[in-house]
DSSP file (Angstrom, degrees, kcal/mol; ACC not computed):
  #  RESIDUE AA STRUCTURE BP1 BP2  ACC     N-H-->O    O-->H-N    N-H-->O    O-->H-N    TCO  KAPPA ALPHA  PHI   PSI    X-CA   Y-CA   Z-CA
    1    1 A X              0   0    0      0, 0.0     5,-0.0     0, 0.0     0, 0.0   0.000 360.0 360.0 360.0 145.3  133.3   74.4  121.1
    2    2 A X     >  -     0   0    0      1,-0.1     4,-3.9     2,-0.1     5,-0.0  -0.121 360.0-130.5 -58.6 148.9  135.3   74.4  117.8
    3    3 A X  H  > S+     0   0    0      1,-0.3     4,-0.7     2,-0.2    -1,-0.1   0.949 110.6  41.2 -76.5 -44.0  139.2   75.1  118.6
    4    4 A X  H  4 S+     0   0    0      2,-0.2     4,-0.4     1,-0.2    -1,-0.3   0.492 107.6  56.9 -91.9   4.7  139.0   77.8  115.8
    5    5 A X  H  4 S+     0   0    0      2,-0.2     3,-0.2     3,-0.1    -1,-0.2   0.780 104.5  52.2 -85.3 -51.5  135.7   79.0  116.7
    6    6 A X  H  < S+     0   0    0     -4,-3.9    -2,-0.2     1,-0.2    -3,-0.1   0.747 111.0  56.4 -52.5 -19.9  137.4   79.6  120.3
    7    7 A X  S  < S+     0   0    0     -4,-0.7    -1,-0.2     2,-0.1    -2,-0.2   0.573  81.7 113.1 -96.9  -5.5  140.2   81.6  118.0
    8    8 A X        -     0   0    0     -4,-0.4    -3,-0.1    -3,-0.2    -4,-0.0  -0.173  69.4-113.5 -69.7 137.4  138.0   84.0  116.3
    9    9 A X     >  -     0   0    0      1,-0.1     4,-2.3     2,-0.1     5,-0.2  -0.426  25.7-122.4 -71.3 165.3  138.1   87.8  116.9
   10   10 A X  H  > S+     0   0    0      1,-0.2     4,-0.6     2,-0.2    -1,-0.1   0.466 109.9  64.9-110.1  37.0  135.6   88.8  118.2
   11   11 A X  H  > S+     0   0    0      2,-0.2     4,-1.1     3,-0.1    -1,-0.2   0.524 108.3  50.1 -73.9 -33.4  134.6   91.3  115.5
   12   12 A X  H >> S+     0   0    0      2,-0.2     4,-1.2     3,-0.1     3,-0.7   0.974 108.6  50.5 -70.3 -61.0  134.1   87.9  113.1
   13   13 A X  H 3X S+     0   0    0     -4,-2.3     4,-1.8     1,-0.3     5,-0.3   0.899 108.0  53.3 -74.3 -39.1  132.1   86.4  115.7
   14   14 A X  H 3X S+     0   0    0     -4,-0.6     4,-4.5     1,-0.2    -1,-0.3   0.955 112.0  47.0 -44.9 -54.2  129.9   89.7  115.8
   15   15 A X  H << S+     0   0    0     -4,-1.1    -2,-0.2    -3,-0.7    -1,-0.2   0.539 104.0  57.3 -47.9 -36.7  129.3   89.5  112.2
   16   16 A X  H >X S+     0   0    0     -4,-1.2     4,-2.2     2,-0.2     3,-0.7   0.778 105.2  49.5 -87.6 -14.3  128.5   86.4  112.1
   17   17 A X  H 3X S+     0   0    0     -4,-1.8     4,-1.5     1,-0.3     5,-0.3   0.972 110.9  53.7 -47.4 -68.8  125.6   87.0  114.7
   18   18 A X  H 3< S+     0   0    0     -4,-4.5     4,-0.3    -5,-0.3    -1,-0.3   0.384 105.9  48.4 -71.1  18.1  124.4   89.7  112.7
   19   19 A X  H <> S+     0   0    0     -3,-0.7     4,-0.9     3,-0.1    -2,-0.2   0.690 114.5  46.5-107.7 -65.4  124.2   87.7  109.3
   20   20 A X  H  X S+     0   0    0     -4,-2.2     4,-1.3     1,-0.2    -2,-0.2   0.719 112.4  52.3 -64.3  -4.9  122.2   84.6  111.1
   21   21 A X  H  X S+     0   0    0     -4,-1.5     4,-1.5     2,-0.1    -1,-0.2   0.890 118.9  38.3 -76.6 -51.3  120.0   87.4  112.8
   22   22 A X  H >> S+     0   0    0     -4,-0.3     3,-5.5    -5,-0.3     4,-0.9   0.856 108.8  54.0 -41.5 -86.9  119.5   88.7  109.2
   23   23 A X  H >X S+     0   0    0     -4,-0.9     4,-1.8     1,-0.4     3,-1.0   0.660 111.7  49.7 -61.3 -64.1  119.3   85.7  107.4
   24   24 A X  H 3X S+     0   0    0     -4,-1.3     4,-1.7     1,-0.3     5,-0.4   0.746 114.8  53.3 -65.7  -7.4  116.0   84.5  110.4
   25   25 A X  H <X S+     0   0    0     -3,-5.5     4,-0.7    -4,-1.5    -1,-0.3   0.883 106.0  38.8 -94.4 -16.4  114.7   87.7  109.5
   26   26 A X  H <X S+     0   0    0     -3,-1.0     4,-3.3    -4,-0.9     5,-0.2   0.902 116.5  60.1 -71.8 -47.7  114.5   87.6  105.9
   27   27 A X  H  X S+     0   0    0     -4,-1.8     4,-1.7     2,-0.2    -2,-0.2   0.876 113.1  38.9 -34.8 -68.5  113.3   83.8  106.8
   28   28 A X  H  X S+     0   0    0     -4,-1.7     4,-3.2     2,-0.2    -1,-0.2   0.810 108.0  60.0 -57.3 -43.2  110.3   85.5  108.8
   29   29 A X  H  X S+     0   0    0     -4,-0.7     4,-0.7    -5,-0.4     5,-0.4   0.943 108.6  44.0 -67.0 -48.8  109.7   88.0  106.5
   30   30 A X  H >X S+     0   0    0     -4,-3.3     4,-0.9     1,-0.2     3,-0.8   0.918 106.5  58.8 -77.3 -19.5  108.9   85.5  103.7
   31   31 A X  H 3X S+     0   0    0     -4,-1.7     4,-1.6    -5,-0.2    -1,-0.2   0.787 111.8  39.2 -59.1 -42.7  107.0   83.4  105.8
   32   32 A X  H 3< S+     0   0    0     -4,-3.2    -1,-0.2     2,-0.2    -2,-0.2   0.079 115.6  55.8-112.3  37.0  104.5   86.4  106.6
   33   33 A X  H <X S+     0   0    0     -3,-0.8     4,-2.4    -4,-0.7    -1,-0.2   0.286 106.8  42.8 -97.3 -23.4  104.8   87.4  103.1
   34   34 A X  H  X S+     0   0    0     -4,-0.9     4,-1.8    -5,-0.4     5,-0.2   0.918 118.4  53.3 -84.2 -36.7  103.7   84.0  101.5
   35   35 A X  H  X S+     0   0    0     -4,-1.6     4,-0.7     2,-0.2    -1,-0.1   0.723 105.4  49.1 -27.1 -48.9  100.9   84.1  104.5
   36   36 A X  H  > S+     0   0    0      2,-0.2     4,-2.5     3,-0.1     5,-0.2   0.886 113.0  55.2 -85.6 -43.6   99.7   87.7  103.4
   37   37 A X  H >X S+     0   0    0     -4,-2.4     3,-5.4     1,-0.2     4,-1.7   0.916 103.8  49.5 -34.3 -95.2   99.6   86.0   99.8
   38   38 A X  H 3X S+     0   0    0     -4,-1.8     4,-1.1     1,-0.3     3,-0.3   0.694 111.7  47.4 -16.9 -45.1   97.4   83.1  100.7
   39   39 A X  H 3< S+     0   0    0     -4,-0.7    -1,-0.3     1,-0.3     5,-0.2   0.646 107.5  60.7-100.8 -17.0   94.9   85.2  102.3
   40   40 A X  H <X S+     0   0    0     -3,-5.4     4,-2.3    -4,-2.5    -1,-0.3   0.812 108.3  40.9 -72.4 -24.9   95.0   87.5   99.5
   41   41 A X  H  X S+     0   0    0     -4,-1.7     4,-1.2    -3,-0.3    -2,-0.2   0.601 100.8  63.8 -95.0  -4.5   94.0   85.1   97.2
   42   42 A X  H  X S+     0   0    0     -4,-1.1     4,-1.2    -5,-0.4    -1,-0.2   0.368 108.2  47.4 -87.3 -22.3   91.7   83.7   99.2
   43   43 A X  H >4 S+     0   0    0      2,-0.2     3,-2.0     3,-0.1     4,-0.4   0.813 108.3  59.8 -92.0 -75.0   89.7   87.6   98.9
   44   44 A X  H >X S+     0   0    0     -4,-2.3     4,-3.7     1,-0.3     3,-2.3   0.751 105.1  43.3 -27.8 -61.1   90.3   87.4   95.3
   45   45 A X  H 3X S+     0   0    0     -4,-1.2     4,-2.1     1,-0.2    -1,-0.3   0.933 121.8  38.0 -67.4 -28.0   88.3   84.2   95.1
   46   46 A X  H << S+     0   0    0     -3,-2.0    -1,-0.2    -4,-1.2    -2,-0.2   0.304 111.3  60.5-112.6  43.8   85.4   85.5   97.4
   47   47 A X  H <> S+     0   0    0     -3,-2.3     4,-3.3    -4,-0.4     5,-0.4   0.734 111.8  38.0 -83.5 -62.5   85.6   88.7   96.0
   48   48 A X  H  X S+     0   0    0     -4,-3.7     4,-6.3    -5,-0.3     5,-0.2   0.939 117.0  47.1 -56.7 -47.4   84.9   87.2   92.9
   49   49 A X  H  X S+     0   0    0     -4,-2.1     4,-7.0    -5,-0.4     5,-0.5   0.960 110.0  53.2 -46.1 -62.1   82.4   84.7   94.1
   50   50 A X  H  > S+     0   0    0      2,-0.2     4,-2.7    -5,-0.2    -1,-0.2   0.924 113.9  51.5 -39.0 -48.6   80.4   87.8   96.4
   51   51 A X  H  X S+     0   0    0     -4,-3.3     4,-2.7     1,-0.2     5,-0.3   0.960 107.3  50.0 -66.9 -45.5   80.5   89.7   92.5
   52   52 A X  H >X S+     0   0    0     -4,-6.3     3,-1.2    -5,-0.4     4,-0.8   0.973 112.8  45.3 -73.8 -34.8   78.9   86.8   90.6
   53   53 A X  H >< S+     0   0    0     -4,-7.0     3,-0.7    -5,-0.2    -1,-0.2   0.974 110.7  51.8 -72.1 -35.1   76.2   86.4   93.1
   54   54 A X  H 3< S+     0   0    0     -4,-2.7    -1,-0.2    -5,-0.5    -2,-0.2   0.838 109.4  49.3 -40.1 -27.3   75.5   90.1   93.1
   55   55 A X  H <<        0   0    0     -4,-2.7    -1,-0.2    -3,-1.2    -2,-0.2   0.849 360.0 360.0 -83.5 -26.9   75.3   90.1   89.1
   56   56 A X    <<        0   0    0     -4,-0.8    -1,-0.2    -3,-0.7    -2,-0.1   0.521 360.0 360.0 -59.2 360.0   72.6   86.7   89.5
């Protein structure tokens, strides 16, 4: 372990916990927001698709 890592209150070292917890959750969150994308756009297109044979 880092010598100054061993010297850290441990009110820094708390803080820093909770900023890399944050930081994978924002991580996560954009991952199963670009996810909920895809699969919207993926209805868009056989939305569309479903309409133009309905109009045939």
């Amino acid at each position: 372990m880092q010598v100054w890592l061993r010297e850290a209150p441990t009110a820094v070292l708390k803080r820093a916990e909770d900023l890399a917890v944050e930081l994978a959750q924002r991580h996560f969150e954009a991952d199963r927001l670009r996810d909920a994308l895809k699969q919207y756009r993926i209805a868009q297109v056989f939305g569309a698709e479903l309409t133009r044979r309905s109009e045939r």
